[in-house]
C-alpha positions in Angstrom: 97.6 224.1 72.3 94.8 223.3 70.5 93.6 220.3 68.0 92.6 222.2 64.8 91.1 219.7 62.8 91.6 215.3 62.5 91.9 212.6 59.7 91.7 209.3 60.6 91.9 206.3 57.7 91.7 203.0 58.5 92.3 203.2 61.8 90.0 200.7 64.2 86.7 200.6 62.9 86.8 203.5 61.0 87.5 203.7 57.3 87.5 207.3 56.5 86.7 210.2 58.7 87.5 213.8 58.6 87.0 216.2 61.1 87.0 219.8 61.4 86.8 221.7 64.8 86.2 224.9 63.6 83.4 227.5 64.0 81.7 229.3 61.1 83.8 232.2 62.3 86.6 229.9 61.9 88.0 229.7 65.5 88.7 226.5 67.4 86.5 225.3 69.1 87.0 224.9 72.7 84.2 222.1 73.7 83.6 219.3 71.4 81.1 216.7 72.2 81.0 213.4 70.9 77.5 211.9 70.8 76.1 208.6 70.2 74.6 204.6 71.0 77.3 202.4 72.4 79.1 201.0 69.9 78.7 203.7 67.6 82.9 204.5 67.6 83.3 207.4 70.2 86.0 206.0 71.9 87.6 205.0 69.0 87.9 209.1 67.9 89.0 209.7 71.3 91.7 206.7 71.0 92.9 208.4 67.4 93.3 211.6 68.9 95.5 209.9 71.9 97.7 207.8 69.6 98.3 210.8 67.2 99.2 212.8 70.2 100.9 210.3 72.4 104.5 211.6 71.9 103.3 215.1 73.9 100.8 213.3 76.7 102.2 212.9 80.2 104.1 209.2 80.5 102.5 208.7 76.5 99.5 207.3 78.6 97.0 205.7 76.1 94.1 204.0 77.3 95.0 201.0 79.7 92.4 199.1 77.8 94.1 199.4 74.3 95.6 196.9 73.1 98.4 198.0 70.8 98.7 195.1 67.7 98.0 196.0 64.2 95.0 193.1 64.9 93.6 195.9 67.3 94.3 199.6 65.8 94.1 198.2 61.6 91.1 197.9 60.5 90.2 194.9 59.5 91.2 194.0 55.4 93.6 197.5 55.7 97.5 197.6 55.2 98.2 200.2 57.8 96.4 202.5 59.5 97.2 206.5 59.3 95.9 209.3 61.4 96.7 212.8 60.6 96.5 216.0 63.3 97.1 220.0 62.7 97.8 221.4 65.9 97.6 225.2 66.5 100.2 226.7 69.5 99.2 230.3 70.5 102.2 232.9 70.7 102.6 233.0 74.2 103.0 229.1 74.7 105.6 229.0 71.7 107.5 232.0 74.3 106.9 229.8 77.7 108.5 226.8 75.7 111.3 228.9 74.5 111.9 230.0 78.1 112.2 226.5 79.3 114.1 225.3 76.9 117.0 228.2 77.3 116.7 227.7 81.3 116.3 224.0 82.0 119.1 221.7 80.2 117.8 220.9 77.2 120.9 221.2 75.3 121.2 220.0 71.7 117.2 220.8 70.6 116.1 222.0 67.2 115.0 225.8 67.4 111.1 226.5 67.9 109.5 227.5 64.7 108.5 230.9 64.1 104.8 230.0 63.5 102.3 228.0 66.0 100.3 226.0 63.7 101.9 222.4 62.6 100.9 219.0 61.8 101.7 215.3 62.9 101.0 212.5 61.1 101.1 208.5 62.8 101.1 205.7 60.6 101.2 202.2 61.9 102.5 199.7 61.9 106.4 200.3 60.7 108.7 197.2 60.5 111.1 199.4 63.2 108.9 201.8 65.4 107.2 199.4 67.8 104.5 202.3 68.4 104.6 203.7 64.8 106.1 206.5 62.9 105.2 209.7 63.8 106.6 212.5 61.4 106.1 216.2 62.4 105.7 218.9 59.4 108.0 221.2 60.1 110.1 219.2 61.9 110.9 221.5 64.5 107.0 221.5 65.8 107.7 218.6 68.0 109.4 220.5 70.0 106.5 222.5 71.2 104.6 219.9 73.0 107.6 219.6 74.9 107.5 222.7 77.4 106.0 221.3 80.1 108.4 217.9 80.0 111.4 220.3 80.4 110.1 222.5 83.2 108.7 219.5 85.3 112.4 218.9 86.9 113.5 222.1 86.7 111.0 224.1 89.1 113.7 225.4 91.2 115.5 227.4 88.8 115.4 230.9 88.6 112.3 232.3 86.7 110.8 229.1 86.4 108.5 227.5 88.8 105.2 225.9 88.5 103.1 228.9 87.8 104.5 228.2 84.6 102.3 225.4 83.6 99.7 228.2 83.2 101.5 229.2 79.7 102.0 224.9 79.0 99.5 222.6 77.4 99.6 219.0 77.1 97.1 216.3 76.3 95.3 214.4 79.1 93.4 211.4 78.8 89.9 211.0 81.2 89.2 207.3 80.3 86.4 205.3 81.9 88.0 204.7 85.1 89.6 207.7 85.3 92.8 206.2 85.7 95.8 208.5 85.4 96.0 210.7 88.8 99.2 210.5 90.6 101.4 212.8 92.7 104.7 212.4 95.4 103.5 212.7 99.0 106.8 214.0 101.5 107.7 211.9 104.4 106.5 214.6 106.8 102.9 214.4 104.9 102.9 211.1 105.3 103.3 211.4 109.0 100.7 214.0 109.1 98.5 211.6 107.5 99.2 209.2 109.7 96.8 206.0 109.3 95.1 207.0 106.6 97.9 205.9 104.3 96.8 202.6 105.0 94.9 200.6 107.6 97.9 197.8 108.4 100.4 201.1 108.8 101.9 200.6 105.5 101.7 202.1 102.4 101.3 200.0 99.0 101.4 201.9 96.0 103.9 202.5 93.1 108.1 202.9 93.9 110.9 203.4 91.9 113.1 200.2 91.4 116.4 201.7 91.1 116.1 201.3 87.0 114.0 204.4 86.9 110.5 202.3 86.3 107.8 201.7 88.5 107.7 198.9 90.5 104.5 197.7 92.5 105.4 197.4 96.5 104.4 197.9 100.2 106.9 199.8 102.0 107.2 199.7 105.9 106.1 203.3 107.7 109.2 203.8 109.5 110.3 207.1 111.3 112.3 208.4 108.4 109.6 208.2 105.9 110.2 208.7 102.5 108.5 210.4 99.7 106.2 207.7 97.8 103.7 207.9 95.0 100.1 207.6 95.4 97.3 207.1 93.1 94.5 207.3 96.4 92.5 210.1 95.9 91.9 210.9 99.5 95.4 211.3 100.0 96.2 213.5 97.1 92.7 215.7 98.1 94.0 215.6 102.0 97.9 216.4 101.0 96.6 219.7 99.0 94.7 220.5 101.8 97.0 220.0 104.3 100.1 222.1 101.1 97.2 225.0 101.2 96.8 225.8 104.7 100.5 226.4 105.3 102.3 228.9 104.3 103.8 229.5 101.0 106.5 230.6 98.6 104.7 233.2 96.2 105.1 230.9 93.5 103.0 228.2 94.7 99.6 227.5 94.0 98.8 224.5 95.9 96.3 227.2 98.2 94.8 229.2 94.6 94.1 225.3 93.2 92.3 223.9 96.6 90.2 227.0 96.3 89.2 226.5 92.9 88.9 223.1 93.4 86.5 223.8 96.2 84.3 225.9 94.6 83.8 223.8 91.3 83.0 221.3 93.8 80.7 222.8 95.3 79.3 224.3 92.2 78.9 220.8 90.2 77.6 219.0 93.7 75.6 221.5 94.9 74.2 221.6 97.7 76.9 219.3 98.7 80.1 221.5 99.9 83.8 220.8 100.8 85.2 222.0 103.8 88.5 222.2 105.8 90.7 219.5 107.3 90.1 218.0 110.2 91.7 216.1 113.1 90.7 211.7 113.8 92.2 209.4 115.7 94.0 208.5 112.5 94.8 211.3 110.9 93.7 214.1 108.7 90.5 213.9 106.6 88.7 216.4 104.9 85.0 217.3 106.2 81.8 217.5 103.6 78.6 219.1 104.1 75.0 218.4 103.3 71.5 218.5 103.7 72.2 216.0 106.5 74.8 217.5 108.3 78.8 217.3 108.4 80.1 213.8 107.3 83.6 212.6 105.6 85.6 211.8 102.5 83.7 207.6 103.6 80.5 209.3 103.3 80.9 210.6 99.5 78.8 208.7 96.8 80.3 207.2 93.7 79.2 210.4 91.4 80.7 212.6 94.3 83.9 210.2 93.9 84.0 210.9 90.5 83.6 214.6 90.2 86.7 214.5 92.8 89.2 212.2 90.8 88.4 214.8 87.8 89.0 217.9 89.5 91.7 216.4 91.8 93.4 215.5 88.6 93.2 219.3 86.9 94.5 220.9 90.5 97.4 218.8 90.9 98.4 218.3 86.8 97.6 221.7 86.5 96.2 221.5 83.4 96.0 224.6 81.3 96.4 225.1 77.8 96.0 221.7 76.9 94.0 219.1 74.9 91.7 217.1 77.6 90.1 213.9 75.8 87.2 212.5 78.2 85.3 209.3 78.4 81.8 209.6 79.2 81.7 212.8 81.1 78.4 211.4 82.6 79.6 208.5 84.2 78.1 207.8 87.4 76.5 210.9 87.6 73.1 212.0 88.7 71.0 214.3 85.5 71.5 217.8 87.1 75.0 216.9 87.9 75.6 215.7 84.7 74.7 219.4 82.9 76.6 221.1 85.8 80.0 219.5 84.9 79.3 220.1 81.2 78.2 223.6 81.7 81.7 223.6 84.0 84.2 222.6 82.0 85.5 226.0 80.6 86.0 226.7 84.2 88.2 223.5 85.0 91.3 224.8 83.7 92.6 228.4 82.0 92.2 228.1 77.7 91.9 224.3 77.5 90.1 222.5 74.2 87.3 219.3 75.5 86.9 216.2 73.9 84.2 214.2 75.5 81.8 211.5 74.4 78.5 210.3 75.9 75.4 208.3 75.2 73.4 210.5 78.0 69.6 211.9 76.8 70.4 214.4 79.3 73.7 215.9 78.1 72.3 215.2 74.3 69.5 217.5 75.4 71.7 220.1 77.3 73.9 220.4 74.4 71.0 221.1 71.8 72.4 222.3 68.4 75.5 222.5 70.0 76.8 219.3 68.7 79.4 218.8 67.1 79.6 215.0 65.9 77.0 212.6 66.5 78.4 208.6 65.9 74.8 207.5 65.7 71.1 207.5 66.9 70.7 207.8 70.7 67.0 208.0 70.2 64.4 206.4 66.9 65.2 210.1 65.8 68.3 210.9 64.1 70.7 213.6 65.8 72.8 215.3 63.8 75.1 218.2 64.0 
């Protein structure tokens, strides 16, 4: 899946803006930076691009910062605000959709249209919809978004499996914080972990409350431990760890994902590596090497941190195919490292399409001509596309 091209009126700050993502070829382009002064409205294209898209993003995450009141997303002296996206689905996602649609039990669904390119439109705010009207042209093209929402409960049936998020795409949102990563730990990976699921022997993090919404709560560690949900990176990086060195059904890929994971690590945070799991008195953590020697996930710097919680996110979301909208891809982030993970992301995931935004001289200097939108001047000079 792939955003094609963008109108946005009225929507924020902006009044009118169209945008085109195509080469002179005429091909979709796959990295798409956003370049400008604070201030200048990056975010807000990034936000425009969420909203339009919410209905196919995983849990219609928007950014947690966003405050959704016609105050906020109108501009100000406008009616309504209207955002318009044409969305191109390749031939063999339109087939990996259809597949989980006729296996998993989504029974009553319009048929897939014949042809991958279709358009959504969002206009806000409607006297019903408390998030909008979104209208899809043809209709039935909101049903392609939908693939990997169908397969995601249905892993165990026969020919599907997660390998299948390969074929899937989605839209995922990096915002500043790089809120968003998640995953289910088993009770017997929580015993494994032992003590590092918290320092008081209980775990805090986010439960079910019987209503099928989350609920904020600490649960007692007792001897029949039960699966929980965990935002802590260390966890999820030590859980894939601990998923990868085990044996495996063939259609896993918790062992293909640490690798990769691994070696983007190592290839962004070089000559910082990531090594193997290791035994403490309080459980498992994973061991890191560098100029000074051996050291843990305690001894990682905030840009090390960050490069983790982004590729932590793409091995366990498995993102592939999608739409990935980031927030200052330089955030905490030393120069060199910066141009590594720009010069990296076609390697993050298989056929994915990059939104990001900075305000970085570096990145504006590693990127060149390359630009594609500039919000502004970083520098006295102008930069243009």
């Amino acid at each position: 899946m792939k955003l094609e091209s963008i109108s946005i009126r009225d929507f924020r700050g902006i009044e009118r803006l169209d945008l085109d993502f195509r080469d002179e070829l005429g091909l979709i382009r796959d990295v798409i930076p956003i370049v400008g002064p604070n201030t200048s409205g990056k975010t807000t294209i990034l936000d425009a691009i969420t909203i339009c898209l919410r209905q196919m993003s995983r849990d219609r995450e928007v950014r947690p910062d966003l405050r959704w009141h016609p105050s906020s997303l109108v501009r100000s002296g406008a009616v309504r605000a209207e955002i318009t996206a044409n969305l191109w689905f390749s031939d063999d996602e339109i087939e990996a959709t259809r597949e989980v649609l006729a296996r998993s039990e989504a029974k009553g669904h319009m048929p897939l249209p014949s042809e991958g390119r279709v358009q959504v439109r969002w206009t806000y705010p409607h006297p019903e919809l408390k998030w909008g009207d979104y209208q899809w042209e043809p209709a039935e093209g909101a049903m392609l978004p939908l693939g990997r929402y169908y397969l995601a409960p249905y892993l165990h049936v026969p020919g599907l499996g997660p390998r299948l998020f390969r074929r899937l795409g989605g839209v995922f949102l990096f915002d500043q914080n790089r809120t968003g990563l998640a995953d289910w730990l088993s009770g017997g990976e929580r015993a494994q972990l032992g003590h590092l699921l918290d320092p008081q022997g209980l775990a805090g993090d986010v439960h079910g409350n019987g209503r099928g919404e989350p609920e904020i709560g600490r649960v007692p560690m007792t001897g029949g431990a039960r699966p929980f949900h965990t935002k802590n990176p260390r966890l999820l990086l030590t859980s894939l760890a601990m998923r990868a060195s085990v044996a495996q059904d063939p259609n896993a890929t918790e062992q293909e994902d640490f690798a990769q994971l691994k070696k983007l690590y190592e290839h962004v945070c070089q000559p910082h590596t990531m090594g193997e799991l290791f035994n403490t008195e309080d459980g498992l953590d994973i061991e890191f090497h560098g100029p000074q020697g051996p050291y843990s996930y305690d001894g990682l710097s905030s840009g090390q941190q960050m490069i983790l919680l982004m590729l932590l996110q793409f091995a366990t979301r498995r993102i592939h195919r999608s739409i990935v909208l980031i927030d200052e891809l330089e955030l905490h982030l030393h120069p060199l490292w910066q141009d590594r993970l720009y010069l990296a992301l076609p390697r993050l995931g298989d056929d994915n399409q990059y939104f990001f935004t900075t305000h970085s001289l570096y990145l504006r200097d590693t990127i060149g001509d390359r630009t594609y939108h500039a919000t502004g001047e970083i520098t006295e000079s102008a930069f243009t596309a």
